[in-house]
Structure formats: structure tokens, C-alpha cells
Backbone bond lengths (Angstrom), bond angles and torsions (degrees), N, CA, C in turn:
res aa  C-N    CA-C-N  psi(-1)  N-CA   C-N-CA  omega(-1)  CA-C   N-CA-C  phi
1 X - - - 1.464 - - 1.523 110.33 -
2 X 1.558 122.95 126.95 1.026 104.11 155.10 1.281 137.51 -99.29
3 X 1.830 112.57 170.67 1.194 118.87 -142.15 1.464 114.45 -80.81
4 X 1.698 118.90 -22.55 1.426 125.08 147.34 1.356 103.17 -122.30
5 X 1.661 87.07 176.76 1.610 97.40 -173.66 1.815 81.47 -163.85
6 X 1.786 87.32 113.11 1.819 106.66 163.59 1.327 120.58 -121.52
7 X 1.241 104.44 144.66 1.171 148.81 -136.33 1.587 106.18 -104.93
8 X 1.658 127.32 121.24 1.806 120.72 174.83 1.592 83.35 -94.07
9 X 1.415 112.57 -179.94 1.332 112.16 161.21 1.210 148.47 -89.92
10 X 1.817 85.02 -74.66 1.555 121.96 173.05 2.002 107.15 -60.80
11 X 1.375 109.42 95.42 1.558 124.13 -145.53 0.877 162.58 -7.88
12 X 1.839 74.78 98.88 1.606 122.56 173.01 1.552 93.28 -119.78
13 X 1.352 101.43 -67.02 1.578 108.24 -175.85 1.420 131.97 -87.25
14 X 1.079 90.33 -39.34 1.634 111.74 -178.58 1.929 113.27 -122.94
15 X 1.672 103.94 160.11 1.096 86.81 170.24 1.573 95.83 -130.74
16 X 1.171 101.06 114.69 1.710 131.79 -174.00 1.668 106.39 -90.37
17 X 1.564 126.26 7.62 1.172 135.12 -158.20 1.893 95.53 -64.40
18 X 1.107 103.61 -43.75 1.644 97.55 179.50 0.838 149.73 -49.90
19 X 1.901 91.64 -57.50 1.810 100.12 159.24 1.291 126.99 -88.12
20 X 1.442 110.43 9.10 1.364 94.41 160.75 1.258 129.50 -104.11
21 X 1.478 111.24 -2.11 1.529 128.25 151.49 1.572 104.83 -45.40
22 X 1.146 115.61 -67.43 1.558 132.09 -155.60 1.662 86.04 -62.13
23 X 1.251 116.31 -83.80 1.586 102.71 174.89 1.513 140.23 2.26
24 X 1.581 103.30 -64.38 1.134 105.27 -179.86 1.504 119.54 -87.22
25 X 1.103 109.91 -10.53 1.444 121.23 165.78 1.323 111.74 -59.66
26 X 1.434 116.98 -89.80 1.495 117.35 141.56 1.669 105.58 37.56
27 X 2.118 82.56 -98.77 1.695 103.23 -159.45 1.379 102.94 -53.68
28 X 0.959 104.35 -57.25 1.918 114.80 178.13 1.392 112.63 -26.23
29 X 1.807 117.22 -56.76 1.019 121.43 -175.22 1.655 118.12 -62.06
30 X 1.497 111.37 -33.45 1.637 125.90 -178.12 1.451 103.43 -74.36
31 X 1.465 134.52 -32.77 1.506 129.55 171.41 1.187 108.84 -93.74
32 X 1.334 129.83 21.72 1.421 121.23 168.06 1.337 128.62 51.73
33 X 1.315 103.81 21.88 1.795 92.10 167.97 1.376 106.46 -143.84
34 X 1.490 112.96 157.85 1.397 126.50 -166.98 1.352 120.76 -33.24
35 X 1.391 118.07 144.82 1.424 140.13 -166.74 1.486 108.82 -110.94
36 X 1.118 149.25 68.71 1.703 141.36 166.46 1.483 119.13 -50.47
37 X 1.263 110.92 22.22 2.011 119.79 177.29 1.512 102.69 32.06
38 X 1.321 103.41 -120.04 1.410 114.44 -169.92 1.653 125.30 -49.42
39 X 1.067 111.66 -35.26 1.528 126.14 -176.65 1.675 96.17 -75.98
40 X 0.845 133.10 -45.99 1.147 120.82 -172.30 1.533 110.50 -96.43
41 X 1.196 128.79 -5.14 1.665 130.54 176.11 1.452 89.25 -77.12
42 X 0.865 124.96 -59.20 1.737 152.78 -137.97 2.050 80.26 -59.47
43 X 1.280 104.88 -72.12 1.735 117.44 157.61 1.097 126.69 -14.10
44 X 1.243 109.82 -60.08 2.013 119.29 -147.99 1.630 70.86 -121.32
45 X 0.996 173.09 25.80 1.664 146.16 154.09 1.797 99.45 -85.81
46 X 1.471 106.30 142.64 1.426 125.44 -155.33 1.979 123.35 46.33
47 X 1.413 85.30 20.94 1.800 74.74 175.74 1.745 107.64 -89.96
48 X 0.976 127.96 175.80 1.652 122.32 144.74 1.511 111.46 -59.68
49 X 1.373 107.00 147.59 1.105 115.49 -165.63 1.790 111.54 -73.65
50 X 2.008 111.58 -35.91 0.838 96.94 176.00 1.812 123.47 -79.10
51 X 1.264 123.16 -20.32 1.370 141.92 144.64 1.755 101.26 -15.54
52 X 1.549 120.10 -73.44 1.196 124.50 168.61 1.331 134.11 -38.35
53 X 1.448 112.46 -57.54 1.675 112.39 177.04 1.425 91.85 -91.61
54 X 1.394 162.74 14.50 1.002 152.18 128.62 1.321 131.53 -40.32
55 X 1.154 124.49 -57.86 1.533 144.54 -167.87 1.353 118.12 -131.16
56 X 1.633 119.88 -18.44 1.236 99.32 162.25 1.475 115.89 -114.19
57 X 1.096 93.29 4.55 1.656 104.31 170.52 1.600 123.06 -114.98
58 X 1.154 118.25 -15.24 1.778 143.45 174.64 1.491 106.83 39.03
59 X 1.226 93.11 53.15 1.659 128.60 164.26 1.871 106.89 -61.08
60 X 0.687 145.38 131.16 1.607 144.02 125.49 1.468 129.25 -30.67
61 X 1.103 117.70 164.37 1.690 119.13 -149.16 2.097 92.63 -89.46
62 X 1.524 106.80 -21.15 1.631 98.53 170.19 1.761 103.38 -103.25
63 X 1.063 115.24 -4.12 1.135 111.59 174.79 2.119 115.35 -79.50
64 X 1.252 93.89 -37.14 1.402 109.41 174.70 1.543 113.29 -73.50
65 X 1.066 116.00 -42.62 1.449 113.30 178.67 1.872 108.87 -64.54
66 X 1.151 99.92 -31.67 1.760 93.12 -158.64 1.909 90.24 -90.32
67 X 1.261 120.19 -30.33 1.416 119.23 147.30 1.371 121.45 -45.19
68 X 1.177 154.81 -78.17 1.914 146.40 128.19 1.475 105.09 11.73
69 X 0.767 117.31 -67.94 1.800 117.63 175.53 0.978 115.56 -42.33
70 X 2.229 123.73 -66.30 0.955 131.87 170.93 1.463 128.44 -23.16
71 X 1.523 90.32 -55.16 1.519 101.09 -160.33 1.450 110.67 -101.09
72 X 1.609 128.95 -5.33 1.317 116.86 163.63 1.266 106.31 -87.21
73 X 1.480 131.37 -32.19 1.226 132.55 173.80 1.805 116.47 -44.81
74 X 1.086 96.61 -42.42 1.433 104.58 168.51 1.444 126.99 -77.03
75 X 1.448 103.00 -52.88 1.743 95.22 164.18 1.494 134.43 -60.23
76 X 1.945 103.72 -26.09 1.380 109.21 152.34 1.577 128.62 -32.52
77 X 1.430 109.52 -66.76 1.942 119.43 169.01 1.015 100.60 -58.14
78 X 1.207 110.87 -76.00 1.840 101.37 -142.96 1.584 103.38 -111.47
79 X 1.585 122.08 -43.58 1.642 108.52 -165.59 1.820 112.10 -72.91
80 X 1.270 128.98 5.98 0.925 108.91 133.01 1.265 152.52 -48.90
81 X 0.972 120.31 -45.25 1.375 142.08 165.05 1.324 149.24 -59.35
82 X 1.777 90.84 2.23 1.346 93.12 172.08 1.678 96.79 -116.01
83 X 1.407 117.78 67.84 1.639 108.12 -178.58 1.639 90.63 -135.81
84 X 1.471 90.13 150.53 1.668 102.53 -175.01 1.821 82.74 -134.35
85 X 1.505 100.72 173.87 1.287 125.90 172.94 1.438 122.02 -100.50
86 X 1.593 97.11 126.23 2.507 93.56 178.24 1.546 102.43 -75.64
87 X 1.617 75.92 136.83 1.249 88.99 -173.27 1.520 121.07 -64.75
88 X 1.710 114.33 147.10 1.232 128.09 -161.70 1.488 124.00 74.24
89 X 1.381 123.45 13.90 1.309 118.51 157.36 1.276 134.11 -62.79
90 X 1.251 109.75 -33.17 1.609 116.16 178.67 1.467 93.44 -77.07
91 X 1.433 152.17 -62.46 1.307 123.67 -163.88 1.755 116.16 -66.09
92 X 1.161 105.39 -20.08 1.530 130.64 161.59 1.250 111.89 -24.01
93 X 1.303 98.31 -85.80 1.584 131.71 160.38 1.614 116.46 -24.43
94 X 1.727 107.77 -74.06 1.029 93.94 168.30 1.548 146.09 -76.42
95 X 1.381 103.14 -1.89 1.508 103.14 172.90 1.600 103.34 -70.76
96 X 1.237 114.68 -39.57 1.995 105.45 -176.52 1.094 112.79 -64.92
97 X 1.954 119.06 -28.01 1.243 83.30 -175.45 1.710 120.22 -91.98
98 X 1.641 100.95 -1.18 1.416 114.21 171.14 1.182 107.05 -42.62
99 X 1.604 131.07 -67.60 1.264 134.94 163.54 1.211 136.00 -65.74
100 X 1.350 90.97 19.27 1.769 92.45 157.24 1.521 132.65 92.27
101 X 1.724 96.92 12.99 1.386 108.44 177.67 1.254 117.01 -86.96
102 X 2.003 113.99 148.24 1.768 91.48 172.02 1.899 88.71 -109.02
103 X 1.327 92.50 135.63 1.156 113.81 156.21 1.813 142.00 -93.90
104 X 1.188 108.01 143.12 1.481 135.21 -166.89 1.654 115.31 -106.64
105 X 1.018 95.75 162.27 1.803 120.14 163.60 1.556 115.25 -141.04
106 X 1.477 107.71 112.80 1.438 117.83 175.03 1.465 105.00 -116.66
107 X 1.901 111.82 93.48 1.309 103.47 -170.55 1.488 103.97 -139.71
108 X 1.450 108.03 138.52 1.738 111.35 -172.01 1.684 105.46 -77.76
109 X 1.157 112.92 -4.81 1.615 138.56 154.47 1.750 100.45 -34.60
110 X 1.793 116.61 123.08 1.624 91.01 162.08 1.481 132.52 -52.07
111 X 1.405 129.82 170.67 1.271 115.71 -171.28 1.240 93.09 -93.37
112 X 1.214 132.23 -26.60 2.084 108.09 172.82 0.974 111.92 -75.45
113 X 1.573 140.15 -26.62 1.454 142.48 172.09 1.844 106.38 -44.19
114 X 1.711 86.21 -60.67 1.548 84.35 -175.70 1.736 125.93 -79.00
115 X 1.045 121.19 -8.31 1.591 124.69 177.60 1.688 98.16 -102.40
116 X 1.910 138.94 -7.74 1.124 116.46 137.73 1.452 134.05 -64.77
117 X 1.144 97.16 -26.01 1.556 105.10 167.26 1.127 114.25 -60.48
118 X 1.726 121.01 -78.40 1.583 98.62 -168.92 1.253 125.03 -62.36
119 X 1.097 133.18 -10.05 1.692 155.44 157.58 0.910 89.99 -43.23
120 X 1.764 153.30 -50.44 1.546 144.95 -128.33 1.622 78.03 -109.04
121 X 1.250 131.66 -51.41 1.588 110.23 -154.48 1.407 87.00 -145.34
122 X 1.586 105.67 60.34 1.530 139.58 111.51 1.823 96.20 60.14
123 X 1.372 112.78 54.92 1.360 152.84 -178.29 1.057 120.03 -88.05
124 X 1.368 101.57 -72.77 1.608 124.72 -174.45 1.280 116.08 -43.34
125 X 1.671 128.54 -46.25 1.498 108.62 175.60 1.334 121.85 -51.58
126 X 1.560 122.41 -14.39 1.492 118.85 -160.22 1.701 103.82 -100.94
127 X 1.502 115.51 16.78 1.283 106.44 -175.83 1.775 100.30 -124.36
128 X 1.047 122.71 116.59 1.333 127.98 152.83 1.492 138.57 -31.37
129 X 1.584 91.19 -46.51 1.501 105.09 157.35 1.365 117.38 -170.24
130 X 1.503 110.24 144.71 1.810 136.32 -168.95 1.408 101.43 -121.03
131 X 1.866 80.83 110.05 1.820 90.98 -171.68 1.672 95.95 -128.70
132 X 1.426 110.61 114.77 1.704 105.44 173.13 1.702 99.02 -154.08
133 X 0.813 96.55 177.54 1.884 116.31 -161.05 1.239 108.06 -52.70
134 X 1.664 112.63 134.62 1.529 116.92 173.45 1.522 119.35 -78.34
135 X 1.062 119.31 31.51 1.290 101.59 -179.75 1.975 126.60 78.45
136 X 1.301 102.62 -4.26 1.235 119.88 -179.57 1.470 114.93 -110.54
137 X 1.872 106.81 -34.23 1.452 106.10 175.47 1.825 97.67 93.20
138 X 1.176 112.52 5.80 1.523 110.85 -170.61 1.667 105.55 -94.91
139 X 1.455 113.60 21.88 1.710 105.16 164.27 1.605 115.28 -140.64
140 X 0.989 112.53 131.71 1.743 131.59 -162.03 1.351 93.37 -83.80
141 X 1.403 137.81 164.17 1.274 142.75 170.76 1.642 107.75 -52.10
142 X 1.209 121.35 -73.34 1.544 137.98 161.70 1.457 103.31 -24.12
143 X 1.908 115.21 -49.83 1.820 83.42 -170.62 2.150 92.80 -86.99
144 X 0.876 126.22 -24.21 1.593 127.06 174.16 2.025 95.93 -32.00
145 X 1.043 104.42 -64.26 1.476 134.13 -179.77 1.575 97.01 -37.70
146 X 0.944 98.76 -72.72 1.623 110.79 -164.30 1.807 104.68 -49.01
147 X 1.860 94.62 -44.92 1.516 84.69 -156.82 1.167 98.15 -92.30
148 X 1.434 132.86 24.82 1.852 133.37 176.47 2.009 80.60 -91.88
149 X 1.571 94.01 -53.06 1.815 81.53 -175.25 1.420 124.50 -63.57
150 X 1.208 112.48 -29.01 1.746 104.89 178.31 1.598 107.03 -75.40
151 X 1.228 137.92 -12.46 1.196 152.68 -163.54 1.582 111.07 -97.24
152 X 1.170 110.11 -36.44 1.259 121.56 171.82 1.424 123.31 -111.92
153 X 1.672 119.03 -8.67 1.266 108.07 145.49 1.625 98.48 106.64
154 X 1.516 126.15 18.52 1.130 111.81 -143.06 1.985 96.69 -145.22
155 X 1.319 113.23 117.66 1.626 112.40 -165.88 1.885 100.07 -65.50
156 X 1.199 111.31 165.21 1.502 120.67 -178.31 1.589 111.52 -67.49
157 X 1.053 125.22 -14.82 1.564 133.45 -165.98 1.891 96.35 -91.53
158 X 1.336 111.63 -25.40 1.480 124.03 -177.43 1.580 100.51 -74.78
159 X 1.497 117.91 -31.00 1.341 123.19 -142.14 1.849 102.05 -97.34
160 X 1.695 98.44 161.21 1.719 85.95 163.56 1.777 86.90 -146.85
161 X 0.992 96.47 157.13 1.557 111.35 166.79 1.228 120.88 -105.79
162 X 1.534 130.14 114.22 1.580 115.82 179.58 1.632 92.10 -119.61
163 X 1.764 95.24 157.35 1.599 101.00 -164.63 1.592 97.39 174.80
164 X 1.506 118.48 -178.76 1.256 113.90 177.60 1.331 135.40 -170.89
165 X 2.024 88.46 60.18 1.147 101.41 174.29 1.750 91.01 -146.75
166 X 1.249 105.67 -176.11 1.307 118.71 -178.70 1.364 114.07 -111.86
167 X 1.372 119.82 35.16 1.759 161.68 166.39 1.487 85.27 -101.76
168 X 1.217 122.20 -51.90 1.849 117.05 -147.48 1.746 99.75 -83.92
169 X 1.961 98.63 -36.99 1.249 99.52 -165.64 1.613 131.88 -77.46
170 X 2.268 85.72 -17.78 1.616 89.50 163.98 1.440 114.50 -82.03
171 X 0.694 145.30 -17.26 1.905 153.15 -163.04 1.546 88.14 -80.36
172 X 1.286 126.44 -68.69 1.525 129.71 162.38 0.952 106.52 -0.03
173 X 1.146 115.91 -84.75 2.015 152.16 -166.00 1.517 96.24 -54.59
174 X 1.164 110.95 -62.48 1.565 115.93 -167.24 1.377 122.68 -44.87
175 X 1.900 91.05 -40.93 1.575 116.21 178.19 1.552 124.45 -86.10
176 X 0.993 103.63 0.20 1.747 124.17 -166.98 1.277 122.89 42.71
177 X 1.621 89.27 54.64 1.606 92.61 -164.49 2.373 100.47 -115.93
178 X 1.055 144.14 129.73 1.125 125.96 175.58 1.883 115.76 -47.17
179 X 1.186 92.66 166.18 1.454 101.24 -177.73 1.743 108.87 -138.89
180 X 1.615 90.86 129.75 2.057 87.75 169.92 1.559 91.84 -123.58
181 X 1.526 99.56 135.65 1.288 110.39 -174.44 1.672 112.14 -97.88
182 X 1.276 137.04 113.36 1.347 133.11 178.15 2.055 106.95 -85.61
183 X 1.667 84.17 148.31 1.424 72.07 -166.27 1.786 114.96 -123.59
184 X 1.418 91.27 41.38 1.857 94.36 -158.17 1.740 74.79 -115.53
185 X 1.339 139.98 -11.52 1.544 124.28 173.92 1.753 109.39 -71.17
186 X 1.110 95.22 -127.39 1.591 118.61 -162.01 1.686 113.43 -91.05
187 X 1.348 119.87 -21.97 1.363 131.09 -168.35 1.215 125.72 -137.30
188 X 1.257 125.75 171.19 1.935 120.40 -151.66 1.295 104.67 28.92
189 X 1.903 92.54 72.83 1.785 81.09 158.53 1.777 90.74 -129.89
190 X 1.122 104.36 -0.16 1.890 107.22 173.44 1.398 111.09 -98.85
191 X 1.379 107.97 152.29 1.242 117.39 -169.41 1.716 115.58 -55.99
192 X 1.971 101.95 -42.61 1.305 99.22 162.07 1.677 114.07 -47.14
193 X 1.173 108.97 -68.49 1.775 98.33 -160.27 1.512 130.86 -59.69
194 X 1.579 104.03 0.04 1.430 121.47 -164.67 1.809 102.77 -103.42
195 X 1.463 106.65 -27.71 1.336 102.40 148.28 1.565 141.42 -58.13
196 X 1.619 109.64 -12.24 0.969 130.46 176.15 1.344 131.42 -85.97
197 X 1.328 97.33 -23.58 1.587 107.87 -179.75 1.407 139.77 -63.66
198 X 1.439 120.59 132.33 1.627 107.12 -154.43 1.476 112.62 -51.90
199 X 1.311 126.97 147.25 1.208 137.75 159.81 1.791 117.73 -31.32
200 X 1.419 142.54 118.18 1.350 97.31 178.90 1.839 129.67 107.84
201 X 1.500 84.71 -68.21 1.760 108.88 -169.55 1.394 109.06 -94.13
202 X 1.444 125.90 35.37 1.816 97.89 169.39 1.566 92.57 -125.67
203 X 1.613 86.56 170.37 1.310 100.05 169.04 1.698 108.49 -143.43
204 X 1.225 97.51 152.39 1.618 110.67 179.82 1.911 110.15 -107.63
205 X 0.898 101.33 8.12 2.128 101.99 164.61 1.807 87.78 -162.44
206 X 1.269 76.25 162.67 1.677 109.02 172.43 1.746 108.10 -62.17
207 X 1.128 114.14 -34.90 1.335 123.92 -174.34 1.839 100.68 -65.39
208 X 1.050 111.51 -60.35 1.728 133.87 164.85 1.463 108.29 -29.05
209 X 1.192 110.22 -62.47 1.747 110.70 168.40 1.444 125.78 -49.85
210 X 0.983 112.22 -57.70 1.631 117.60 176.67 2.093 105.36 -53.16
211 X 1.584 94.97 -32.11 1.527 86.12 -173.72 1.201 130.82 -89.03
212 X 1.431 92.69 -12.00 2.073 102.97 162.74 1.601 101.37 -87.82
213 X 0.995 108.43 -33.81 1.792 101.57 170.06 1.271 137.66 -60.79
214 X 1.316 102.02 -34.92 1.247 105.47 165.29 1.661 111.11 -122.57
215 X 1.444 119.88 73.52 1.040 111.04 -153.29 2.166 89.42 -108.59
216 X 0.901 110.25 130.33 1.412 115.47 -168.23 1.498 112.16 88.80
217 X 1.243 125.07 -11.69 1.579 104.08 170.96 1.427 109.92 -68.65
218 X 1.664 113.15 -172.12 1.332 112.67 179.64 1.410 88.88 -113.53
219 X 1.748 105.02 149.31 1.604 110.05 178.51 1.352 96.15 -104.87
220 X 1.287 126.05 157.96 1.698 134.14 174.38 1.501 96.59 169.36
């Protein structure tokens, strides 16, 4: 078993698919140029944001920033709010920490975005620590990673990363930390990315996670 186990969000934990549709719509609509909805969410969901209007949008370095604005400004009001929880995370949750895991959040998600959330559907006590982006864009998945481990005290070989994209699975790698990839969120749903998936390590429900995780302990 390992000794933590952190957590991406936006689906892993939650499914935030709405407002962050609406978001980029939104921004799209305020810079005036074309919107491809789904095809292009489907893309940019779990990337960094500037990663996003960077390269898949080939935005400029003031063009990208005032895009970031757009679209947290908006997910601030309202695209928060359209996120619910997959089902069985909270007993999820609490079976690891029954056995003794400390748990994390490594999310390119702001960090008040994401600790109002689990606050909203009463999450938050079960996490040790909620680590996601300051608002500057100045932490990579890998350093998110790092600083849940220096924070909690705990070497990368202790650690696992669950998440579910192949954004989550290089940051993993980067951090030398293992990775189980779940596959009912946002990612490995193409044939490319499903070739990718750890040997072993996925799961398709929340329930599934806890049981490769704790796979040989005793439950009681």
C-alpha cells in the first residue's frame, strides 16, 4: 500500500465538464474568434491553461494572459458551479483514509476553486492537503506533486498519483511518483491514449481505486 495517494480533480474527482465548457466559450466569445465546443474542450481539458491558448489556440504571450483572465473570471461566477461529484468518491475517500493513507490534491485547478469545492460536497475534511495553482500558472503537475510531498513529509516511491489524462501521467513520471489512471473522467477515451495506460493500474469507478490501492490489506 502506498503511503499517500494524490488526487487531480477535474476527472478524477469531480465532473467539472460544464463549467468548463461554458468558460471557454465565454473566453472565446470575448477574443472574438471561433469556438469548436466539444472538439476542442475534449483537447484543452486538464492541460494548463496557458499550454491551451498557446498551442492550441496560437495566441501570443498578451493575448494568452488576457484569455486566463477571461476564463477564470468566468469560472469564478458561474463555471464553477456546474460540478457534481462521481459517484462513490466519498466512500472512496474514506476507505484510504481508514487504512491509513494521507491524502492530497495535485490540481492545475485554482487552489480556492478547488478547496471550495470539496468544502461544497463536504470533501475537504478527508484531504490532508489541497494543492492547485496560484493564480500565476507558476506550478507544473510534477512541481504540484512535489510540494503535496514535501508538505506531507513523504518520498515519491511512498506516493501514487491518480488522475485521467496523460497531462497527469507525465507529471507522475516527471515526479517519480507511480500513476493509476481512471478512465470514466475526461481522458483515455482514444485509442491513442488507451495504449498508454499503466499496465495493471486503472480503474473504471472510484470504488476500483481504493481496490488496487489497497489491494491485500485487511478491510474491517
Amino acid at each position: 500500500m502506498k503511503r499517500c495517494v494524490v488526487f487531480d480533480m477535474d476527472g478524477t474527482l469531480v465532473n467539472s465538464y460544464p463549467g468548463i465548457f461554458d468558460s471557454y466559450a465565454w473566453t472565446f466569445q470575448r477574443l472574438g474568434i471561433p469556438f469548436s465546443g466539444d472538439a476542442f474542450v475534449k483537447k484543452a481539458i486538464g492541460a494548463p491553461l496557458p499550454w491551451v491558448f498557446e498551442h492550441l489556440c496560437g495566441l501570443n504571450a498578451l493575448q494568452t494572459a488576457a484569455a486566463i483572465r477571461y476564463y477564470r473570471s468566468y469560472y469564478a461566477e458561474k463555471g464553477k458551479c456546474g460540478v457534481t461529484v462521481y459517484d462513490g468518491i466519498g466512500g472512496m475517500l474514506k476507505r484510504l483514509k481508514h487504512a491509513g493513507c494521507l491524502i492530497g490534491t495535485a490540481t492545475l485547478k485554482k487552489e480556492v476553486f478547488a478547496r471550495e469545492i470539496l468544502e461544497q460536497f463536504q470533501l475537504s475534511s478527508l484531504f490532508d492537503l489541497i494543492c492547485g495553482t496560484d493564480g500565476r500558472d507558476s506550478f507544473t503537475k510534477a512541481g504540484l506533486l512535489r510540494r503535496c510531498m514535501n508538505a506531507l513529509s513523504v518520498l515519491p516511491e511512498e506516493t501514487v498519483l491518480v488522475g485521467d489524462s496523460l497531462f497527469d501521467k507525465e507529471g507522475a513520471e516527471e515526479a517519480g511518483v507511480d500513476f493509476l489512471a481512471v478512465t470514466y473522467g475526461f481522458g483515455f477515451q482514444t485509442p491513442e491514449e488507451q495504449k498508454q495506460l499503466p499496465v495493471g493500474m486503472t480503474a473504471a469507478s472510484a470504488e476500483e481505486i481504493a481496490d488496487i490501492l489497497l489491494k491485500g490489506e485487511k478491510q474491517g
